[in-house]
Backbone as XML, in Angstrom:
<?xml version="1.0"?>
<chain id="A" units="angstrom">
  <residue number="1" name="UNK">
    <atom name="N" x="182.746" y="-43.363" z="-60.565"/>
    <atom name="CA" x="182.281" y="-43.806" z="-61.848"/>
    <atom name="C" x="183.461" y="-44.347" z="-62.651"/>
  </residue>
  <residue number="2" name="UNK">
    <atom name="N" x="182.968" y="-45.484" z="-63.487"/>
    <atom name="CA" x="184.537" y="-45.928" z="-64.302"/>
    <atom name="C" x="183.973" y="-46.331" z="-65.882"/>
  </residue>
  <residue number="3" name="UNK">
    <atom name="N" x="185.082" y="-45.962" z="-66.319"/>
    <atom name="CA" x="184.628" y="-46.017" z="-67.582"/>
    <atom name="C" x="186.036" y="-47.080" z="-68.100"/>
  </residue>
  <residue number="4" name="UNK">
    <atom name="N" x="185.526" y="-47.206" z="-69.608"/>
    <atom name="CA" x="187.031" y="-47.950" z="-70.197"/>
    <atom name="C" x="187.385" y="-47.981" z="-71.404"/>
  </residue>
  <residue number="5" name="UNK">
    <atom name="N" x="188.527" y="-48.035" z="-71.840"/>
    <atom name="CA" x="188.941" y="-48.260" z="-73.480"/>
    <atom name="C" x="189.505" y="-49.739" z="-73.734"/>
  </residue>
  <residue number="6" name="UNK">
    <atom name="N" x="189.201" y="-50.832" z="-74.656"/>
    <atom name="CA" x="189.844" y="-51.578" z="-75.446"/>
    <atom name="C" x="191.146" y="-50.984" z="-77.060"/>
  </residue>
  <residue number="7" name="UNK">
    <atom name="N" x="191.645" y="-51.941" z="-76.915"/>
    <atom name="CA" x="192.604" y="-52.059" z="-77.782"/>
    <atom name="C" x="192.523" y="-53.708" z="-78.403"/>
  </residue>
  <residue number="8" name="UNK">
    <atom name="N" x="191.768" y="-54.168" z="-79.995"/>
    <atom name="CA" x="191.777" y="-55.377" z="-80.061"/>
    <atom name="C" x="192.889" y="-55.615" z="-80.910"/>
  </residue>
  <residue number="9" name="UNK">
    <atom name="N" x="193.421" y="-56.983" z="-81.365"/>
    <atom name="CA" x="194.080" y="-57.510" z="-82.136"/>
    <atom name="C" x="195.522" y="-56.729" z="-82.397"/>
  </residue>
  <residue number="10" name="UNK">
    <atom name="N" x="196.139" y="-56.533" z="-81.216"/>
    <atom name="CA" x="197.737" y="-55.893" z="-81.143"/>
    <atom name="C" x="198.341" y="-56.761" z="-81.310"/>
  </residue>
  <residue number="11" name="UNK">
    <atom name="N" x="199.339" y="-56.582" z="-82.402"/>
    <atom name="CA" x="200.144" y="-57.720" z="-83.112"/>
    <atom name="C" x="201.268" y="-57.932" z="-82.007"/>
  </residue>
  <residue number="12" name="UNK">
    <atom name="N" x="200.879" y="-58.025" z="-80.739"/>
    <atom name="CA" x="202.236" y="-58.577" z="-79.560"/>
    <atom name="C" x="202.010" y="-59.190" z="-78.973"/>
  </residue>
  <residue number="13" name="UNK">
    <atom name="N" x="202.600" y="-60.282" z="-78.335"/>
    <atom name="CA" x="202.013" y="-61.283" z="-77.171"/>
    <atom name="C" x="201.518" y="-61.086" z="-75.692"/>
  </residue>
  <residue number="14" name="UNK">
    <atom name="N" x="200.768" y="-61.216" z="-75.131"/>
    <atom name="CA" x="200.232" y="-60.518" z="-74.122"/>
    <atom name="C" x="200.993" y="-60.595" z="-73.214"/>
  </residue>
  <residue number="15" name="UNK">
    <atom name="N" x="202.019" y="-61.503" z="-72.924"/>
    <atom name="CA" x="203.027" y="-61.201" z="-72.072"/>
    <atom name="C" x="203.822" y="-60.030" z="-71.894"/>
  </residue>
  <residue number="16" name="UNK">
    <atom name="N" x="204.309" y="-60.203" z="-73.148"/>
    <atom name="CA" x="204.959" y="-59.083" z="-73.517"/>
    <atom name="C" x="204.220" y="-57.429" z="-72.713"/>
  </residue>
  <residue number="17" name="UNK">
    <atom name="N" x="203.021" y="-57.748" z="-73.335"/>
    <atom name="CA" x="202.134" y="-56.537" z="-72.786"/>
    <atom name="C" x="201.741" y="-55.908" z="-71.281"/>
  </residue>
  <residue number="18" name="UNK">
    <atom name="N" x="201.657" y="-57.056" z="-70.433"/>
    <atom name="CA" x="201.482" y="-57.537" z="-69.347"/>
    <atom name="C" x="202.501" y="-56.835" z="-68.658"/>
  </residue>
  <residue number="19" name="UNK">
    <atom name="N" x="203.683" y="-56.801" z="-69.055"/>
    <atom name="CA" x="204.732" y="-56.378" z="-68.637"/>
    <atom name="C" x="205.118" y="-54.868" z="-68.327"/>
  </residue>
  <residue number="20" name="UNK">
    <atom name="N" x="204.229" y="-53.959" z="-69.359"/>
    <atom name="CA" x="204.069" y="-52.775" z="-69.217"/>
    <atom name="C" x="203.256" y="-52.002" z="-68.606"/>
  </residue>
  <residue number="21" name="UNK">
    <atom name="N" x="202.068" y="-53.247" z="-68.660"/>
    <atom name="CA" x="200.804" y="-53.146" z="-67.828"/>
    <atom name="C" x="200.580" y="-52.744" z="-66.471"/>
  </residue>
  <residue number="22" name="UNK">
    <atom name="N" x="201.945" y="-53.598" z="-65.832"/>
    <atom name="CA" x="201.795" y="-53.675" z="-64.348"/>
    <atom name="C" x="202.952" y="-52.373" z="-64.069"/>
  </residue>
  <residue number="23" name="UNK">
    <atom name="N" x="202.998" y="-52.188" z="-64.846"/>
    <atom name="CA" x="203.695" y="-50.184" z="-64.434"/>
    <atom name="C" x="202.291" y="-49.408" z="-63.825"/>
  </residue>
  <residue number="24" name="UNK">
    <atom name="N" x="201.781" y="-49.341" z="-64.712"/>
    <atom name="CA" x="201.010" y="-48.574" z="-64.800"/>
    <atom name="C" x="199.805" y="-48.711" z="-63.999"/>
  </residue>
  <residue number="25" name="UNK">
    <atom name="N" x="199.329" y="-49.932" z="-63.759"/>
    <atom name="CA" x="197.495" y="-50.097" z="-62.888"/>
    <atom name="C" x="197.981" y="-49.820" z="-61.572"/>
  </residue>
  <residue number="26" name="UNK">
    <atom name="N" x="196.785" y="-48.785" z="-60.846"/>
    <atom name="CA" x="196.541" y="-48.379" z="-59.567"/>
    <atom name="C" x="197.373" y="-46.793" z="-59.528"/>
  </residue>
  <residue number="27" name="UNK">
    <atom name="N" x="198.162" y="-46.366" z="-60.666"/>
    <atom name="CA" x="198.233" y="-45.075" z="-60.704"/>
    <atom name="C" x="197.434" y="-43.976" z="-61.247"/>
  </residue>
  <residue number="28" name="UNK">
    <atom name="N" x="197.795" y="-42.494" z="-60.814"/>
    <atom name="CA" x="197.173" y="-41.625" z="-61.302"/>
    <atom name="C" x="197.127" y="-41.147" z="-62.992"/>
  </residue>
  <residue number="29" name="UNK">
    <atom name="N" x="196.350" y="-40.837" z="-64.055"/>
    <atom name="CA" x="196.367" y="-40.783" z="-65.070"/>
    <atom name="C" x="197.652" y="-39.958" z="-65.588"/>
  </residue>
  <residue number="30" name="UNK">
    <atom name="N" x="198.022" y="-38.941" z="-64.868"/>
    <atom name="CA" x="198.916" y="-38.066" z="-65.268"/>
    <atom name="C" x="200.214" y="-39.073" z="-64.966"/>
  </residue>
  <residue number="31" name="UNK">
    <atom name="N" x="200.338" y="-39.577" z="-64.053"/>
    <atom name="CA" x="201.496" y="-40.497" z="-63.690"/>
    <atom name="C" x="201.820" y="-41.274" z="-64.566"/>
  </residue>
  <residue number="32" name="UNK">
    <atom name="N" x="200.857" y="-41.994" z="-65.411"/>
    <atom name="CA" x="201.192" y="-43.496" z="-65.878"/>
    <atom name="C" x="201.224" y="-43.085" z="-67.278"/>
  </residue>
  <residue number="33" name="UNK">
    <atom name="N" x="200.896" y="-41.962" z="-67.594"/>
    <atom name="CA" x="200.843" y="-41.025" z="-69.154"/>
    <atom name="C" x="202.404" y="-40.509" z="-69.088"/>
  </residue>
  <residue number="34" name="UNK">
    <atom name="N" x="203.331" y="-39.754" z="-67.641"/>
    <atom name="CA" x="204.656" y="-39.470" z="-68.044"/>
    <atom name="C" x="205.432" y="-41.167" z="-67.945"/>
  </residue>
  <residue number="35" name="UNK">
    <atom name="N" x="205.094" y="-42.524" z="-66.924"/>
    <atom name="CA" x="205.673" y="-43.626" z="-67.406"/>
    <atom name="C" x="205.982" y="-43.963" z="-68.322"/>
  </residue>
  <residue number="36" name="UNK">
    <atom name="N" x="204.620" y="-43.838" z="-69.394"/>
    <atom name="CA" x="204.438" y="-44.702" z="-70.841"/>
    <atom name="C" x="205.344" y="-44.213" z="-71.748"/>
  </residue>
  <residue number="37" name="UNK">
    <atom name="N" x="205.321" y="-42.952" z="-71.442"/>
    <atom name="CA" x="206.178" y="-41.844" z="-72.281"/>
    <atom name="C" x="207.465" y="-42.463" z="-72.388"/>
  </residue>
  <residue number="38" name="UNK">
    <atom name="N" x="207.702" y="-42.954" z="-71.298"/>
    <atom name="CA" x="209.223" y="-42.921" z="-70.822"/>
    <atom name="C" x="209.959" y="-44.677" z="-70.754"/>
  </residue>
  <residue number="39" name="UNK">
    <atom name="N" x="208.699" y="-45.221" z="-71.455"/>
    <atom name="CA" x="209.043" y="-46.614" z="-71.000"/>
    <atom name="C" x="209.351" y="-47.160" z="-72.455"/>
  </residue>
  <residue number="40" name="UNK">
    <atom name="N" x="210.972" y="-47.777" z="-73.050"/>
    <atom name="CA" x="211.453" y="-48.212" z="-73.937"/>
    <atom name="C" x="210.696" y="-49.530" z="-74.323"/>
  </residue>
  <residue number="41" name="UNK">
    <atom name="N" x="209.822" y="-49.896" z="-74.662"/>
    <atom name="CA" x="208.916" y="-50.968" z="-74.772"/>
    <atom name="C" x="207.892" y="-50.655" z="-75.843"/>
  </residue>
  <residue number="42" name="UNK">
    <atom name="N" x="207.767" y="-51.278" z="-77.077"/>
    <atom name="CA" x="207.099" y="-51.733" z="-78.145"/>
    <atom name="C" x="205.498" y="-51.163" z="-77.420"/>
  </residue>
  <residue number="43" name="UNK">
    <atom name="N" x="205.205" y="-52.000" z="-76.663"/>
    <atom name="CA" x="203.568" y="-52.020" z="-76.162"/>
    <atom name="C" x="203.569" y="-50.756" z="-75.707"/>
  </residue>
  <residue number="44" name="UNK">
    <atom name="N" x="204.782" y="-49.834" z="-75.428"/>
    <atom name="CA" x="203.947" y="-48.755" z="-74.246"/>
    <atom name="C" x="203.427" y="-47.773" z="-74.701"/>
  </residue>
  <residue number="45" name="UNK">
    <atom name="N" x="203.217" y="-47.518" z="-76.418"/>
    <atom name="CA" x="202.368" y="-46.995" z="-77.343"/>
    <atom name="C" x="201.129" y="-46.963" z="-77.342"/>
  </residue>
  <residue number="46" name="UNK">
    <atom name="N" x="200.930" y="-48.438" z="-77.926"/>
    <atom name="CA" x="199.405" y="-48.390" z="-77.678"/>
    <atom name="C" x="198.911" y="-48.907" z="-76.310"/>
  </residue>
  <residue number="47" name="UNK">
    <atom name="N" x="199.505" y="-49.101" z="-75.497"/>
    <atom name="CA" x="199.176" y="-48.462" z="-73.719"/>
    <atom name="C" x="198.553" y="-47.031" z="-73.624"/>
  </residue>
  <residue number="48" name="UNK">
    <atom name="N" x="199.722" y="-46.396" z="-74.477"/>
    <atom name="CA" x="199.237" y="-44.937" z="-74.135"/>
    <atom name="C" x="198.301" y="-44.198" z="-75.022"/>
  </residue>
  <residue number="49" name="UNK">
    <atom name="N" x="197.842" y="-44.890" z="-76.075"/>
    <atom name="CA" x="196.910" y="-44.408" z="-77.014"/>
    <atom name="C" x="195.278" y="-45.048" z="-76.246"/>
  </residue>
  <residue number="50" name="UNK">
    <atom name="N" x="195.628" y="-46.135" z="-75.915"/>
    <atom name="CA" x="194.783" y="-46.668" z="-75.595"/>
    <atom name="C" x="194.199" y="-46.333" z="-73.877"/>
  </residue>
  <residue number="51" name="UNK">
    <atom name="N" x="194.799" y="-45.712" z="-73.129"/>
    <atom name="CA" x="194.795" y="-44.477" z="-72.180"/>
    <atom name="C" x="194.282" y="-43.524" z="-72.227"/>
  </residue>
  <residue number="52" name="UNK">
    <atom name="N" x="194.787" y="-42.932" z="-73.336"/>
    <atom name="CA" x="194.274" y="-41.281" z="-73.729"/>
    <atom name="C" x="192.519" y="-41.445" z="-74.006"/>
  </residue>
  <residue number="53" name="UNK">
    <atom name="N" x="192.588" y="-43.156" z="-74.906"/>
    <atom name="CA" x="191.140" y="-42.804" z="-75.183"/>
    <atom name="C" x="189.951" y="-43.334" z="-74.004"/>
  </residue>
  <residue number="54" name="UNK">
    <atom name="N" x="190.534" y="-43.859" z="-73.149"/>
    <atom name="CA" x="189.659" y="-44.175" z="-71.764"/>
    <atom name="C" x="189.556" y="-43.027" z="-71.378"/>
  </residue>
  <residue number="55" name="UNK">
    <atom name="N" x="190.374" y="-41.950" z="-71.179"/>
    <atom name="CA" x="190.096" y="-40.636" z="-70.450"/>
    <atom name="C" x="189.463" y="-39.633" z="-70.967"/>
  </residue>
  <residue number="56" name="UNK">
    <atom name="N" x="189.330" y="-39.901" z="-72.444"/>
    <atom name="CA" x="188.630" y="-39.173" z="-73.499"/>
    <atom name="C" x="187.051" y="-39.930" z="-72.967"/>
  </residue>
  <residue number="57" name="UNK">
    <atom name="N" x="186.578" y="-40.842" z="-73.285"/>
    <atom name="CA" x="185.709" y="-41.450" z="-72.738"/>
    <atom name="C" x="185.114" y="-40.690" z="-71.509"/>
  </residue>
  <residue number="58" name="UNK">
    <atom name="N" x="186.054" y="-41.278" z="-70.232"/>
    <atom name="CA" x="185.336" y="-40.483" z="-69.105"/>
    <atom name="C" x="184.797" y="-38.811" z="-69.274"/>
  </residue>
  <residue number="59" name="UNK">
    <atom name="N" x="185.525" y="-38.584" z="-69.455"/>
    <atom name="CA" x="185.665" y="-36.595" z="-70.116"/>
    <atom name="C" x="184.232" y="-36.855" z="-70.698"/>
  </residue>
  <residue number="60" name="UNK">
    <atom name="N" x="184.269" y="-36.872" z="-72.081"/>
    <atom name="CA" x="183.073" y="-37.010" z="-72.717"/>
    <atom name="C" x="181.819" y="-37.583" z="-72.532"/>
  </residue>
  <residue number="61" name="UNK">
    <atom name="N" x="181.816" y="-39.071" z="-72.185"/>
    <atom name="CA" x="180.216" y="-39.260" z="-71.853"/>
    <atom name="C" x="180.078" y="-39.269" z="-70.275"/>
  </residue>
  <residue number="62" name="UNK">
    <atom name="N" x="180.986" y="-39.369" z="-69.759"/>
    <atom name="CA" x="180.450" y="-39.105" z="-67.960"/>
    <atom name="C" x="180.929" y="-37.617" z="-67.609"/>
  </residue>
  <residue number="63" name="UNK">
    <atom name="N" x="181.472" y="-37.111" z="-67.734"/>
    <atom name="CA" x="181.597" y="-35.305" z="-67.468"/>
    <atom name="C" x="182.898" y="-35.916" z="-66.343"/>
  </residue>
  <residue number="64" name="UNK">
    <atom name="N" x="183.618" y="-36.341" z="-65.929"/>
    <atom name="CA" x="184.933" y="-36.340" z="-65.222"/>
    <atom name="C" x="185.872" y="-35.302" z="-65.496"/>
  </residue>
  <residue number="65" name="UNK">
    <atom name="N" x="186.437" y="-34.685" z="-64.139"/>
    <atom name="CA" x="187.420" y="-33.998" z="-64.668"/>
    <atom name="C" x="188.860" y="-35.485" z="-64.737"/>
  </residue>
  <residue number="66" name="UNK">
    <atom name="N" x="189.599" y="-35.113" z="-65.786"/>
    <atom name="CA" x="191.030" y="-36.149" z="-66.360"/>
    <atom name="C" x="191.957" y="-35.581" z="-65.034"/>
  </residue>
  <residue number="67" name="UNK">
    <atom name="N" x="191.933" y="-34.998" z="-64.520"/>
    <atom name="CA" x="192.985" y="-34.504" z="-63.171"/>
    <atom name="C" x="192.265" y="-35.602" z="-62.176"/>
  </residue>
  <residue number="68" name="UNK">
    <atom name="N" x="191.657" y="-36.024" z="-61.772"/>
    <atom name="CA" x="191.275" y="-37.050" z="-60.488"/>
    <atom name="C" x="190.747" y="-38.164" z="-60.837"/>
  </residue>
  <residue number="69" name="UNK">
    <atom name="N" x="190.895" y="-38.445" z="-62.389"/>
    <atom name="CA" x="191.224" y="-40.363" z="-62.795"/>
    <atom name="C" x="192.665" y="-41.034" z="-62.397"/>
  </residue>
  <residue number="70" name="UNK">
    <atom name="N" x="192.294" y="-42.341" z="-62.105"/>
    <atom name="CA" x="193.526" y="-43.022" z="-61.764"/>
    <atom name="C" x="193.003" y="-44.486" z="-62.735"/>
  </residue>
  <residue number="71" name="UNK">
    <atom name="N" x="193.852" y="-44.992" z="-62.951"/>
    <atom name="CA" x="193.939" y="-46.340" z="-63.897"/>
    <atom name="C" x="193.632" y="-47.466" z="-62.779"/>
  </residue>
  <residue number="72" name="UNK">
    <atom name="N" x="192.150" y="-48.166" z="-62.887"/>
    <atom name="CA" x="191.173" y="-48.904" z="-61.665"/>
    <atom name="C" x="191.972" y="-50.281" z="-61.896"/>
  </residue>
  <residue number="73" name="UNK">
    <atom name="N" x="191.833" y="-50.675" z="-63.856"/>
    <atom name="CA" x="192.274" y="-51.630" z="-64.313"/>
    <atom name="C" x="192.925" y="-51.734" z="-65.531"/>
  </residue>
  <residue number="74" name="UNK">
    <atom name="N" x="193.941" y="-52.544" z="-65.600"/>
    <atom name="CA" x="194.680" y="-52.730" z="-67.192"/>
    <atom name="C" x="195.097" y="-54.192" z="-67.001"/>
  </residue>
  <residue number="75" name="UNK">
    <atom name="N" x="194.384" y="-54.958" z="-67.975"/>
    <atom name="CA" x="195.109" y="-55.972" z="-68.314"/>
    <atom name="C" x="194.665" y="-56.471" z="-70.031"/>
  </residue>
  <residue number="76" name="UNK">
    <atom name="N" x="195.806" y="-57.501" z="-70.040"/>
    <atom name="CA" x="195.837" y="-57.966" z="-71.809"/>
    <atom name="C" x="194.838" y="-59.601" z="-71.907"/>
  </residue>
  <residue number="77" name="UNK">
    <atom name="N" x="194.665" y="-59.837" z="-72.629"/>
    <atom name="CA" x="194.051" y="-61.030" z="-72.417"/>
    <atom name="C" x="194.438" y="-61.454" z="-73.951"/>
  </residue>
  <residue number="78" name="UNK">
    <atom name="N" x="194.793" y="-62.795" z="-74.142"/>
    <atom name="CA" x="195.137" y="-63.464" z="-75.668"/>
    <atom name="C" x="194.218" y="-63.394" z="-76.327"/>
  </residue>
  <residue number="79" name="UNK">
    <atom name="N" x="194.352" y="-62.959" z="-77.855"/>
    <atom name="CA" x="193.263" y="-63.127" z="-79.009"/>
    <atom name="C" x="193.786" y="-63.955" z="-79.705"/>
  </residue>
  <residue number="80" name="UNK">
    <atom name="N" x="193.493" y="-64.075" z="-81.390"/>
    <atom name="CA" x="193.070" y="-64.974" z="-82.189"/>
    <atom name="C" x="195.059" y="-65.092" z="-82.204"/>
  </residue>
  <residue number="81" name="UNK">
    <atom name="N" x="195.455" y="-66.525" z="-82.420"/>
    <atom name="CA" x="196.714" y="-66.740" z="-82.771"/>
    <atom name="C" x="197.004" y="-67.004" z="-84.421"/>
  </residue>
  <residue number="82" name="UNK">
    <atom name="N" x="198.046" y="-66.315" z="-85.082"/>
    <atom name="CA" x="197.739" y="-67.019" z="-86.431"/>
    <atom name="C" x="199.324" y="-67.541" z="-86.860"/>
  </residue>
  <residue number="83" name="UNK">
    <atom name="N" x="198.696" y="-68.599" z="-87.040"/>
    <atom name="CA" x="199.786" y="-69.794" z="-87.661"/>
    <atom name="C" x="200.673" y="-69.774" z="-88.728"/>
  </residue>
  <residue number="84" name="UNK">
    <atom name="N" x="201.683" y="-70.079" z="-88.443"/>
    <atom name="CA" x="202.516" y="-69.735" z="-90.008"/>
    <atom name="C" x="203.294" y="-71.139" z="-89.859"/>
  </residue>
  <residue number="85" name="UNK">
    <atom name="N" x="204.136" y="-71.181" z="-90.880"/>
    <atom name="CA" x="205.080" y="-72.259" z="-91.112"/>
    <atom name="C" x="206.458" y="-72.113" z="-91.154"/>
  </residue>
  <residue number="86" name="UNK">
    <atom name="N" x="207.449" y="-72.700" z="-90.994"/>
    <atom name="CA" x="208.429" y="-72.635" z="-91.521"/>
    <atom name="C" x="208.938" y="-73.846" z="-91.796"/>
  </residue>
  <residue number="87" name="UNK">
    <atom name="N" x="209.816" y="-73.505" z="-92.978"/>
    <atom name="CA" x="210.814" y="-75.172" z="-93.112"/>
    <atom name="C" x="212.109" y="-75.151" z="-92.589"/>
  </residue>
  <residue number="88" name="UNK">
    <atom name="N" x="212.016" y="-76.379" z="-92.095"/>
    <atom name="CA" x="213.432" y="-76.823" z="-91.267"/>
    <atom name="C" x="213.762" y="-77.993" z="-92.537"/>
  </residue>
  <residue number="89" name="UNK">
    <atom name="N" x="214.702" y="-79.122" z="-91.772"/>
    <atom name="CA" x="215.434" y="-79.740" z="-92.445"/>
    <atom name="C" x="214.893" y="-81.124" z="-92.773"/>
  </residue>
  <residue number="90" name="UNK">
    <atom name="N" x="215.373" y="-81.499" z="-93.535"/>
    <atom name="CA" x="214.823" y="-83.107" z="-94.364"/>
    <atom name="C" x="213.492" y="-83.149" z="-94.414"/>
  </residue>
  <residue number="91" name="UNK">
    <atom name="N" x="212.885" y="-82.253" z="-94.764"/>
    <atom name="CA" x="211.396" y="-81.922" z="-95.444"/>
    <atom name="C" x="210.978" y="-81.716" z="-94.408"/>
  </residue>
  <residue number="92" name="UNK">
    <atom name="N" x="210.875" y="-81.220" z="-93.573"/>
    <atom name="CA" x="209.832" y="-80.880" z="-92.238"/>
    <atom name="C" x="209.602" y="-79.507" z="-91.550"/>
  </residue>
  <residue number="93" name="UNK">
    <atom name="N" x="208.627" y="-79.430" z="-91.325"/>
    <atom name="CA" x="207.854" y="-77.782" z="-90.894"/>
    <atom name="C" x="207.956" y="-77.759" z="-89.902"/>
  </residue>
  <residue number="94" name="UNK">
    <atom name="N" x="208.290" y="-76.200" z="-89.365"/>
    <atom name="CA" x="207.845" y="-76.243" z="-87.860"/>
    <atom name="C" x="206.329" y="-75.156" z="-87.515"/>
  </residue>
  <residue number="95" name="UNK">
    <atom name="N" x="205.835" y="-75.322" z="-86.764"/>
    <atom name="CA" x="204.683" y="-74.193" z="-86.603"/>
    <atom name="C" x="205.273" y="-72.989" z="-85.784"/>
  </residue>
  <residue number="96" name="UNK">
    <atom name="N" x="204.660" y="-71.988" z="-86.500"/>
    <atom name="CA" x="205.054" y="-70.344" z="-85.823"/>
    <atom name="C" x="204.050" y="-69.967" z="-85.237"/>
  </residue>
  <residue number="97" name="UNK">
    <atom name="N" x="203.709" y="-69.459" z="-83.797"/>
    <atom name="CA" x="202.504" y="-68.940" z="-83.572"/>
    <atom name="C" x="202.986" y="-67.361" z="-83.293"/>
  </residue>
  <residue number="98" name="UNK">
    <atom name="N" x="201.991" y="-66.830" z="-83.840"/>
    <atom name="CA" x="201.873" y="-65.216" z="-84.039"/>
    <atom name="C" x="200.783" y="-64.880" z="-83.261"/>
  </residue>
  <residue number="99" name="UNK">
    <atom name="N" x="201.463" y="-64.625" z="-81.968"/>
    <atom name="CA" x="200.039" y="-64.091" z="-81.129"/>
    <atom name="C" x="199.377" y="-62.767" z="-80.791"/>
  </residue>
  <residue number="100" name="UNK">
    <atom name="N" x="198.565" y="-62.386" z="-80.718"/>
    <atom name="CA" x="197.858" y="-61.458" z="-80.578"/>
    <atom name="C" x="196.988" y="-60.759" z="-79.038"/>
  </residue>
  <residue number="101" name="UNK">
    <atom name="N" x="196.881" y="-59.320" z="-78.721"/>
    <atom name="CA" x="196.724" y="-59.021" z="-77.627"/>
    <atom name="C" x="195.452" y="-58.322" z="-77.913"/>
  </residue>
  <residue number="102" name="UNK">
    <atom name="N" x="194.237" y="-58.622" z="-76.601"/>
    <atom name="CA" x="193.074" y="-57.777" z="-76.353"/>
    <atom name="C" x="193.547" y="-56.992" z="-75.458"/>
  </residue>
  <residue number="103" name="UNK">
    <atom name="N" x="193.748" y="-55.402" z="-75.219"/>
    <atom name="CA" x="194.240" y="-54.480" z="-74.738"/>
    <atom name="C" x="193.010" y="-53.855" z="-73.288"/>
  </residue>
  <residue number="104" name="UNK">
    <atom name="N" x="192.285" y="-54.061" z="-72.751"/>
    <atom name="CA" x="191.802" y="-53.416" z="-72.237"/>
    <atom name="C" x="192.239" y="-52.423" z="-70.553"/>
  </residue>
  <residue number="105" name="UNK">
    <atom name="N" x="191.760" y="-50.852" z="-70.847"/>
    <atom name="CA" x="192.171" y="-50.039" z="-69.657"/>
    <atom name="C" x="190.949" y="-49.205" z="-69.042"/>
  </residue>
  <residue number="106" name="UNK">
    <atom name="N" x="190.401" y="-49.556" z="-67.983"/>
    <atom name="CA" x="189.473" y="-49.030" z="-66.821"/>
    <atom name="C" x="190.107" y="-47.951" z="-66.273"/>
  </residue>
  <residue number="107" name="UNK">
    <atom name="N" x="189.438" y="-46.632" z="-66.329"/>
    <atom name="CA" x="189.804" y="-45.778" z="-65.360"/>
    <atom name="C" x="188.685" y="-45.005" z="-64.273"/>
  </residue>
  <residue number="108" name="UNK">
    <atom name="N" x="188.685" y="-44.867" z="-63.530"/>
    <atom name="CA" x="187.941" y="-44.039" z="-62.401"/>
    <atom name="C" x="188.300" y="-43.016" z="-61.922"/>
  </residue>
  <residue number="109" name="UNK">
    <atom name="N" x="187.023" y="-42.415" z="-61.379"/>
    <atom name="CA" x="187.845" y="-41.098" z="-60.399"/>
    <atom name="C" x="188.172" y="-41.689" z="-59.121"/>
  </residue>
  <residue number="110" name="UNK">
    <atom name="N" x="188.603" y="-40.642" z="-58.710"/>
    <atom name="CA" x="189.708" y="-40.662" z="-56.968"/>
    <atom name="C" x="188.458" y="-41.041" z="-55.597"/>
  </residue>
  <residue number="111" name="UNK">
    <atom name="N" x="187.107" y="-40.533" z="-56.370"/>
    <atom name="CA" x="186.196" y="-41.116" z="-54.876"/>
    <atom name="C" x="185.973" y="-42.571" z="-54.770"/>
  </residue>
  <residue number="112" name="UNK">
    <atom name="N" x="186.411" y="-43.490" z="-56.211"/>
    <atom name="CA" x="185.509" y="-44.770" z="-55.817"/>
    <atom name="C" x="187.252" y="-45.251" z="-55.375"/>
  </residue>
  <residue number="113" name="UNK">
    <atom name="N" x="188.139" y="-44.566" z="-55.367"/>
    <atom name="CA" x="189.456" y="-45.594" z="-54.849"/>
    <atom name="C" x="189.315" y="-45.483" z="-53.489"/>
  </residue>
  <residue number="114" name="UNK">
    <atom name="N" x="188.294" y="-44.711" z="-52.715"/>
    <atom name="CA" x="188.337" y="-44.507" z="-51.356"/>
    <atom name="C" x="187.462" y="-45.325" z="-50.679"/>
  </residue>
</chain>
C-alpha cells in the first residue's frame, strides 16, 4: 500500500531540491530520516518534515507499521515563478526569476518493493 505527502510552494529551486532528493528515494524510512538529519542543505528540512508527514499518513489512515516503509517516490516538480526586477546600468532592468518547488514524497511498505 502507498500513501504520500506534498510540500507546495517551497521558496527553492527544484534543482536545488532534486539534489537532496536523490539521497533519499528507494531507502528505508528510518534511513533517509538519519540522512536528512545529517545532510547540510537548505531543502533537507522540509524533505524531512515533509517525510514525517507521509509516514504520519500511512500510520494513520492505512494502519502501517513506520518500521517497514521505505520512500517508493520523491521528486520536486517547478511551481509558480515570481518575477522581480532589478536595475542595471544606463536605465535598464534585468529580470529575476524566483522559483518555486512542488515537494512531493510516496512511501510504501516493504511487500510492494518485492
Amino acid at each position: 500500500m502507498r500513501t504520500h505527502a506534498k510540500a507546495r510552494f517551497i521558496r527553492q529551486s527544484p534543482y536545488k531540491v532534486r539534489r537532496v532528493l536523490d539521497l533519499v528515494r528507494g531507502l528505508p524510512v528510518g534511513e533517509a530520516r538519519v540522512i536528512l538529519e545529517h545532510t547540510n542543505r537548505r531543502a533537507a528540512d522540509v524533505i524531512l518534515k515533509c517525510l514525517d508527514s507521509a509516514v504520519a499518513n500511512a500510520e494513520h489512515n492505512l494502519a502501517l507499521d513506520a518500521d517497514e516503509l521505505f520512500v517508493a517516490e520523491a521528486y520536486a516538480d517547478e511551481g509558480p515563478t515570481l518575477k522581480r526586477w532589478r536595475p542595471r546600468a544606463r536605465g535598464r532592468a534585468t529580470k529575476i526569476r524566483k522559483r518555486t518547488s512542488h515537494i512531493t514524497i510516496v512511501v510504501a511498505d516493504e511487500e510492494e518493493n518485492e
